[in-house]
C-alpha positions in Angstrom: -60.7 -16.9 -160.3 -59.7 -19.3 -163.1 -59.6 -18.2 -166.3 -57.9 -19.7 -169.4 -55.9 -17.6 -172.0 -56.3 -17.6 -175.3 -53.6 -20.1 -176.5 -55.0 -22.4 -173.8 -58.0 -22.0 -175.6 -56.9 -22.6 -179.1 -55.3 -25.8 -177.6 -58.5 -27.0 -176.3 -59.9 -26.6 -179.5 -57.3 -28.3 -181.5 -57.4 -31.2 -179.4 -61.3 -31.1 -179.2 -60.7 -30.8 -183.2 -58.5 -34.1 -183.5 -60.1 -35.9 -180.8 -64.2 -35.1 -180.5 -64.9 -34.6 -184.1 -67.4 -37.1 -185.3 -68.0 -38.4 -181.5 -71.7 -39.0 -180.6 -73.1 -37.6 -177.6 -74.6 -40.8 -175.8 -74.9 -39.0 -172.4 -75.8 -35.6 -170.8 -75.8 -35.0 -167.1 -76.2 -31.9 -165.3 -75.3 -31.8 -161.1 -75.9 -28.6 -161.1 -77.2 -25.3 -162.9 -73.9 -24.9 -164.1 -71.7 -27.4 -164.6 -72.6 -30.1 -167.6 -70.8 -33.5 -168.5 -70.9 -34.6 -172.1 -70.6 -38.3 -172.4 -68.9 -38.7 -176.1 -68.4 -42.0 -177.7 -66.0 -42.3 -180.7 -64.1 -45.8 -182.1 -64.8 -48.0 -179.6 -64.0 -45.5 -176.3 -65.9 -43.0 -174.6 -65.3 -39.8 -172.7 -66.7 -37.2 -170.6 -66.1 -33.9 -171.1 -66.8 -31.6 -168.2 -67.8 -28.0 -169.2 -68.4 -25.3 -166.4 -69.5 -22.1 -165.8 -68.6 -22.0 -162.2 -66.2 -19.3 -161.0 -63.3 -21.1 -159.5 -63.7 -24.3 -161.1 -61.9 -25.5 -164.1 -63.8 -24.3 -167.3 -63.0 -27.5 -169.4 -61.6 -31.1 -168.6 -61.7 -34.4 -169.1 -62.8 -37.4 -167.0 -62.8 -41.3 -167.1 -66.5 -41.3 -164.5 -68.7 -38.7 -164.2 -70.0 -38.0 -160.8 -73.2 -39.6 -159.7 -76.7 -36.9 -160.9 -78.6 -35.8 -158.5 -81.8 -37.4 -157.4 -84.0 -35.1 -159.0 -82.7 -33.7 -162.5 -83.0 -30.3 -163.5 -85.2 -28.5 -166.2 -81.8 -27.6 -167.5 -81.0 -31.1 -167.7 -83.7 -32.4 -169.3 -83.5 -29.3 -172.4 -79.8 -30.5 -172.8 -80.7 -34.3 -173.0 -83.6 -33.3 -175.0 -81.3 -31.4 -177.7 -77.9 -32.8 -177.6 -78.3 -36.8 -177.0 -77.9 -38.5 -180.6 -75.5 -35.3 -181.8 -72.6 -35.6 -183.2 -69.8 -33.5 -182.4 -68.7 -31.1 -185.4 -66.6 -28.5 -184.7 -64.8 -26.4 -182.1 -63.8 -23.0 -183.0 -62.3 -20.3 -180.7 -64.7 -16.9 -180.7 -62.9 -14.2 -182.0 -60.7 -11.9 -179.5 -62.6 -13.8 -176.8 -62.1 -16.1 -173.9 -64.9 -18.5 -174.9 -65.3 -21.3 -177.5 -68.3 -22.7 -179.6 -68.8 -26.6 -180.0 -70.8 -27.1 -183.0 -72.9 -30.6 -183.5 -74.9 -32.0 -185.9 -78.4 -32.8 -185.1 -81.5 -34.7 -186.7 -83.3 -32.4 -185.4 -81.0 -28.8 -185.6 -80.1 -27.1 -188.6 -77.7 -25.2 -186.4 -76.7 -26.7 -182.7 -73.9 -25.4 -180.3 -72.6 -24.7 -177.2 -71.0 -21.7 -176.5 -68.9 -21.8 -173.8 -67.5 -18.8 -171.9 -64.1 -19.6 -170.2 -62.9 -16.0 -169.2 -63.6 -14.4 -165.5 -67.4 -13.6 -166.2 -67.9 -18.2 -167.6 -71.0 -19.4 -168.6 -72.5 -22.2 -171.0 -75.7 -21.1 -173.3 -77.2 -23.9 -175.8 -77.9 -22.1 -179.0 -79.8 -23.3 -181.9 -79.7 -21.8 -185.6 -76.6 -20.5 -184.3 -77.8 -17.3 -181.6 -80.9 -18.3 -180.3 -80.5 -19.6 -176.5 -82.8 -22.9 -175.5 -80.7 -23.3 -172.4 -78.1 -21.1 -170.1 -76.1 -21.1 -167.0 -76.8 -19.9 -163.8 -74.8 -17.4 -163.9 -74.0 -16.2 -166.8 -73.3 -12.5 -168.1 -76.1 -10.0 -167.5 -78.6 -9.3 -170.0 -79.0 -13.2 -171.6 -81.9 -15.3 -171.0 -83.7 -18.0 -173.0 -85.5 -17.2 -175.9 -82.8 -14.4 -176.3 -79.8 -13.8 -178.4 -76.5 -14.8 -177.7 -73.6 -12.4 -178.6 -70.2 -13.4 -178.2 -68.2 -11.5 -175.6 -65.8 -8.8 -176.5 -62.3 -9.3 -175.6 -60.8 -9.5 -172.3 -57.7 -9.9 -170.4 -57.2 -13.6 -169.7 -55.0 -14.5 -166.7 -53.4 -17.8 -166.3 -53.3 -20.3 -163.5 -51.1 -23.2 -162.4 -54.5 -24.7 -161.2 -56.9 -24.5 -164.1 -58.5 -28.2 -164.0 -60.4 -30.1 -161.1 -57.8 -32.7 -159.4 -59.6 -35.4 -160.8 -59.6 -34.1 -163.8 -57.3 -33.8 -166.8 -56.7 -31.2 -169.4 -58.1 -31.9 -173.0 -54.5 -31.8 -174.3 -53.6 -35.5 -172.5 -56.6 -37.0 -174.2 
């Protein structure tokens, strides 16, 4: 099991702070129930950020290509695309006491837009609008969430660390 700790988390954050701030979403694409790839554009360049809630994958990373979608797209997908293409990206903040982390966007559409993401041993992703409502959530993701719900950030818990904590293709967000 991979699980960040919570400096590795702040890191993220900061760099996701310096470097994703004010970047447009211009792509989403979702292989699978749980595993999402943001495609950001900022000043002249563009990313993907991977986010997953797969246990034993790396929760966070950054690629130059996403991998190809599959031939039919999911309903989780098509929610994400529906509410995140066109967003800005505003913030990243670490939850409180938690292995998870919250990027906030500005939307047309939103008054409140984010995506929570839960890095610890139980991960998940859940798509929140006016800040706790879920539109959209990983499969799996902790008991007791589903959409139309309320999201509650999860307590504390003890992270472990990892020499292996991103895909091999991938990089970690602090060599953006």
């Amino acid at each position: 099991m991979i699980a960040l700790t919570e400096s590795e988390i702040e890191s993220i954050c900061s760099e996701l702070v310096l470097h994703g701030v004010g970047a447009f979403v211009q792509g989403v694409f979702a292989p699978t129930s749980a595993r999402i790839f943001l495609e950001l554009r900022s000043a002249g360049s563009s990313w993907n950020l991977v986010c997953s809630g797969e246990s034993g994958l790396a929760r966070l990373g950054v690629l130059d290509k996403r991998p190809p979608n599959p031939v039919r797209p999911s309903g989780w997908q098509a929610v994400l695309r529906r509410e995140l293409l066109g967003a800005r990206v505003e913030s990243a903040t670490q939850m409180p006491q938690a292995s998870a982390l919250r990027i906030g966007f500005h939307s047309p559409t939103r008054t409140a837009l984010s995506l929570a993401i839960e890095v610890g041993r139980t991960p998940g992703i859940a798509l929140l609008i006016d800040d706790a409502r879920i539109v959209a959530i990983s499969k799996p993701f902790r008991p007791g969430f589903s959409v139309g719900g309320r999201y509650a950030e999860p307590e504390a818990s003890k992270s472990t660390s990892s020499s292996s904590r991103f895909p091999k293709d991938g990089t970690p967000l602090g060599v953006l």
